[in-house]
Structure formats: structure tokens, C-alpha cells
N, C-alpha and C positions, 0 to 999 in steps of 0.2 A: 314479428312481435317485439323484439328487442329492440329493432330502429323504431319501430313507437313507440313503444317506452321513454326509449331516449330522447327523442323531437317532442314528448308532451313534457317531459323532466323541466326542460329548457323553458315553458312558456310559462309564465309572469300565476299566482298560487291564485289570482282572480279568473284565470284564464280556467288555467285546470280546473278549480273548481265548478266552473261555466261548463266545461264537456262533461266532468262525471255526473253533473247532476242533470242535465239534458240526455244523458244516458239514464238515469236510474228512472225519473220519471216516465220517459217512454216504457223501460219493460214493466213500469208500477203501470202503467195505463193498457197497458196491451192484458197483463196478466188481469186485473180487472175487469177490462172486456169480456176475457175467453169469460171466467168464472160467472157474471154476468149473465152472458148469453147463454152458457151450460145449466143456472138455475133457473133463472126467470123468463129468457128469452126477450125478444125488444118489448117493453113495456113502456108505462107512460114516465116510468122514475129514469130509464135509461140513460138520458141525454146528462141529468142532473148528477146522475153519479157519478159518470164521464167525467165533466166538467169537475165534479172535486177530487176523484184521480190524479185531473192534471194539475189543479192548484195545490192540493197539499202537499204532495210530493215536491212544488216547487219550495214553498214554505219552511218545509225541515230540511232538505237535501240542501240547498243553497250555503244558511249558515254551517251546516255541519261539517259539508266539504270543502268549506272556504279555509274552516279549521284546520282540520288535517291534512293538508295540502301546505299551507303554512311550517303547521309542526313536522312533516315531511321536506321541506325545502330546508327550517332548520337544522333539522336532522343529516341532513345531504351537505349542509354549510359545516358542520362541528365534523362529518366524516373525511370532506375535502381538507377542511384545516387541519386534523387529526395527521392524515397521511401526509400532508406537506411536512409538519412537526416529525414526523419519523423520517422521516428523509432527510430534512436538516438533523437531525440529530445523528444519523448512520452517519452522514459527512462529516460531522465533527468527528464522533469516534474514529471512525477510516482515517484522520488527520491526528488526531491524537495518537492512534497506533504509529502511524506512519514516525510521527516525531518520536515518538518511544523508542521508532528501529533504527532510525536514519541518523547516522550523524550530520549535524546540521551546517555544517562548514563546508564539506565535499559533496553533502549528497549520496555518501557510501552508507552500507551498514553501521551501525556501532560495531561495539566491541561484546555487549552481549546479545546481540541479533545475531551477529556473524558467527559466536560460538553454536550457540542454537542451530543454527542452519546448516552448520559447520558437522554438527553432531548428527544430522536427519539426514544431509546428501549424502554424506557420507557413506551410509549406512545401503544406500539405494544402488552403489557400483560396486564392481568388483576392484578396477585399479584408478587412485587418485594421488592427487600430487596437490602437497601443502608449502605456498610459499611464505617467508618474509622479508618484505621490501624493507627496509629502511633508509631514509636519507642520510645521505653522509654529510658530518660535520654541519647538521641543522641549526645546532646553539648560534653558528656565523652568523645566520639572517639573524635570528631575533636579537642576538643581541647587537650586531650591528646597524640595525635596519629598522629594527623594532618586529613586536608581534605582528602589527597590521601587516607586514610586508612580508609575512612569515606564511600567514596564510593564505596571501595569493601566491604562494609557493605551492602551498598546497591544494590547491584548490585545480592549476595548472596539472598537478601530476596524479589528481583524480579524475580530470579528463581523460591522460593517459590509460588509465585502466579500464575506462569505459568505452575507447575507442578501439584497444585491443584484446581485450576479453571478448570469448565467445558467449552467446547467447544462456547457457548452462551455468559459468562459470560464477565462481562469488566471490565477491571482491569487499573488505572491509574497512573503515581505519580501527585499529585496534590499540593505537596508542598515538601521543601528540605526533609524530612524524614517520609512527610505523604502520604497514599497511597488512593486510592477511590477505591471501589468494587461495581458492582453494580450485583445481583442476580436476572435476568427475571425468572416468572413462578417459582416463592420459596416462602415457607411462611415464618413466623418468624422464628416457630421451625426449620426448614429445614435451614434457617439463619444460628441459633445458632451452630448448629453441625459443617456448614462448616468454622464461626468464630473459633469453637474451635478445627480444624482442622489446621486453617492455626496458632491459638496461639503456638498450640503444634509444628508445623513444625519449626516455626519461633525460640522456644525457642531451637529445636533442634543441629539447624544449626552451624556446628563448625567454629569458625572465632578465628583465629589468627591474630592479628594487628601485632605482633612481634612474631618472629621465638619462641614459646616454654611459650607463652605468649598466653591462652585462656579467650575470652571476651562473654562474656554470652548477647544473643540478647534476651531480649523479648519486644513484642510490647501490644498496650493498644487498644481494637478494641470494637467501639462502633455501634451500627445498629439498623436498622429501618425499620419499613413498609415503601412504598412506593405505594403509588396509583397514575395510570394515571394521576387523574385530579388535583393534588395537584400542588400549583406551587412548582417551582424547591430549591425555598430558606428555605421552610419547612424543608423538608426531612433532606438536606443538614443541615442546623443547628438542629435539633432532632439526629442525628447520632453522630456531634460533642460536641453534647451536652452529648450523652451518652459515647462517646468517655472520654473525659475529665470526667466525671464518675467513668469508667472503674481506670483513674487517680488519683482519689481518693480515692478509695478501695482501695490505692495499688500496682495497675499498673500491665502487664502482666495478664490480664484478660479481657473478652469480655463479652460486659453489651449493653446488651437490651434496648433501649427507654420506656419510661413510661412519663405519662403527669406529668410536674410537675417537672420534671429534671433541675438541674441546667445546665445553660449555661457554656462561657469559666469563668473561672475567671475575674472579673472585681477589680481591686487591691483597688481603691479610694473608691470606693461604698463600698464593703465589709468592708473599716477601718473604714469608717464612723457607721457602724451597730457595731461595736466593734465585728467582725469576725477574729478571731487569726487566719485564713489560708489565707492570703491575698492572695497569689498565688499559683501556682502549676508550677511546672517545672517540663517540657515535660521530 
């Protein structure tokens, strides 16, 4: 019944209306008949009632289903356009969302998708590990190189993450040249290995800023346990704290949290202790 439906839907509203009313008139002529035959029996009027049976039925049934058939195809026309309209419209939104989370230079999360995500995966393992990449001495390119050249720096070393990150894992930029990593169901050691995975990749990667002209990337990546119930500002500042660590050693090396780490550099406080590293540049 439904493939009929469907195969009369498809045929032209003069059509359809040519079957329903060829339909309605036979059961108006049959049903006239019986009635007919059950009160009078064949008499001399028989033949002539027949006959306007068949014609009037043609008469009204014709225009009327011509009509509604019409107004039905219309109907069928505003419902298909209706759903096309929701579809393109789910696709913009789905795209719209999409640019909302995505930074649009790498292709990674932003900075507030990443925290979000950051906060829910979280939440789902018992043991995770929070890294932060940064590029060492990034101001070189931009300012030697300019921005444009800056970002196919980065853009190169968000491939990186995409090509060694596990399926699970979340990966964001979370500032101009820092990255956030977050590792569900890893523990520290298991951490370290794939920090010194991505060090290695990272210092691997060939970038020319100019034609004949090789610029050496490495980055400084600091990380940390991560438990459920901790809040979110821990973590995140323990990682950065080992980050900037990592900065201090030297740079291009991935350094583990421990209690007791220093934080970012603070320039006024440290001249005050008469600290001769006042600061540190990234």
C-alpha cells in the first residue's frame, strides 16, 4: 500500500486526479446498482439511472480531485522545501558550533572548548595527565619572519598533535603559541614518554620560513597528574608551572611537576629577593 502511495504521489495532480475519480465513480455506480436492484428491481427507469450514476459522478469528482491533488502536491512541495530548509539550516549551525570550538588557524580546540572538555573528560577517568607545550623563543619568527610565517609554524606543529595523539586524547591551542594536552586513563610515566614523543617530533619538523632558510622548532612541555576531583586551576597552573621549568633548564625538554616548583616568573618580586633571572622569555 505504501509503494502505491508513493508511485501515484509521483504522477502529474491531472493524473491522480483521473484515478481517484475513476475510482469513486465506479463504487458511486456499483453502490447505486445494488440499492437499485434491492428497491425496484430492473425496471424501465434502470438503465437511465445507471447512466446518470455514471455521468454525475464524473461531473463533480473530476473538478474536485483535480483540486485537491493540486493542493496536496502543494502541500508535498512546501513539506520537501520545509525539510531541505532544516537541513541547511542544522549545517550552518553544526558550522557555526564547529567555528565557535575550533580554532581556526590549527584546527585544534580553542581555549574555551578545550577547558570545557577539559572539565567533562576529566571527570569520566580515574588517572589523567595535563600537558603544556609551548614554543620556545616564538617572538623569533614573528618578528623576524613576520606573523604569516609564524603561523605556518603553527600550523606544522598542530599536525604534530594530530598525528601523535591517541584517538581519546584532547588536544587545544590555548594561547598564541601554547598548546594544552590532556591524556584520559595515562599515568605520569606513560605522560612522559608521549611528552617525549611529541618533544622529538616537534624538534623534528622541517620549516623553512624562507626558501633555503631552515628554522629549528622546539618546544618546552610541562605536565602533571590530574585527578577528578581537583579543581581545574590546580592542574592547570602545576603543568605551567612545570612548563616554565622545563624553561629554565633550557628549553626544549619536558619536565614533570613536583611540589614545590616554581611558578611563571614574577619580574618585581624576584628583583626584590635580588634573583638575577628576573625573567624568562618564552
Amino acid at each position: 500500500m505504501i509503494v502505491m502511495n508513493e508511485a501515484i504521489s509521483k504522477l502529474s495532480p491531472a493524473r491522480q486526479a483521473g484515478m481517484l475519480s475513476a475510482a469513486e465513480v465506479l463504487s458511486a455506480f456499483a453502490v447505486t446498482a445494488l440499492i437499485y436492484l434491492t428497491v425496484f428491481g430492473i425496471d424501465d427507469n434502470f438503465w437511465n439511472v445507471m447512466t446518470m450514476a455514471f455521468i454525475v459522478p464524473w461531473i463533480i469528482c473530476i473538478p474536485v480531485n483535480l483540486y485537491v491533488t493540486r493542493q496536496r502536491k502543494q502541500l508535498i512541495d512546501m513539506a520537501d522545501t520545509l525539510k531541505d530548509t532544516q537541513e541547511k539550516l542544522q549545517q550552518a549551525n553544526r558550522g557555526l558550533q564547529r567555528r565557535a570550538n575550533i580554532d581556526g588557524l590549527t584546527g585544534l580546540a580553542n581555549r574555551e572548548h578545550f577547558i570545557k572538555l577539559f572539565d567533562e573528560r576529566r571527570m569520566s577517568s580515574v588517572n589523567n595527565v595535563l600537558m603544556i607545550v609551548d614554543a620556545d623563543h616564538f617572538k623569533n619568527i614573528n618578528d623576524g619572519y613576520g606573523h604569516p610565517v609564524g603561523d605556518r609554524a603553527l600550523i606544522l606543529m598542530a599536525a604534530v598533535f594530530k598525528r601523535i595523539l591517541r584517538k581519546n586524547d584532547l588536544v587545544g591551542r590555548i594561547g598564541g603559541e601554547e598548546f594544552g594536552v590532556l591524556l584520559p586513563d595515562t599515568c605520569e610515566t606513560e605522560g612522559e614518554i608521549i611528552g617525549e614523543m611529541i618533544r622529538h617530533e616537534m624538534e623534528s619538523i622541517v620549516f623553512e620560513p624562507q626558501d633555503g632558510v631552515q628554522h629549528r622548532i622546539t618546544v618546552s612541555i610541562g605536565l602533571t597528574g590530574v585527578s577528578s576531583y581537583e579543581e581545574r586551576a590546580l592542574p592547570m597552573r602545576n603543568a605551567d608551572s612545570a612548563m616554565f621549568e622545563a624553561k629554565r633548564r633550557g628549553r626544549n625538554q619536558c619536565v614533570l611537576y613536583t611540589h614545590g616548583m616554581r611558578s611563571k616568573p614574577r619580574p618585581f618580586f624576584e628583583a626584590s629577593n635580588g634573583s638575577s633571572r628576573i625573567a624568562i622569555s618564552a
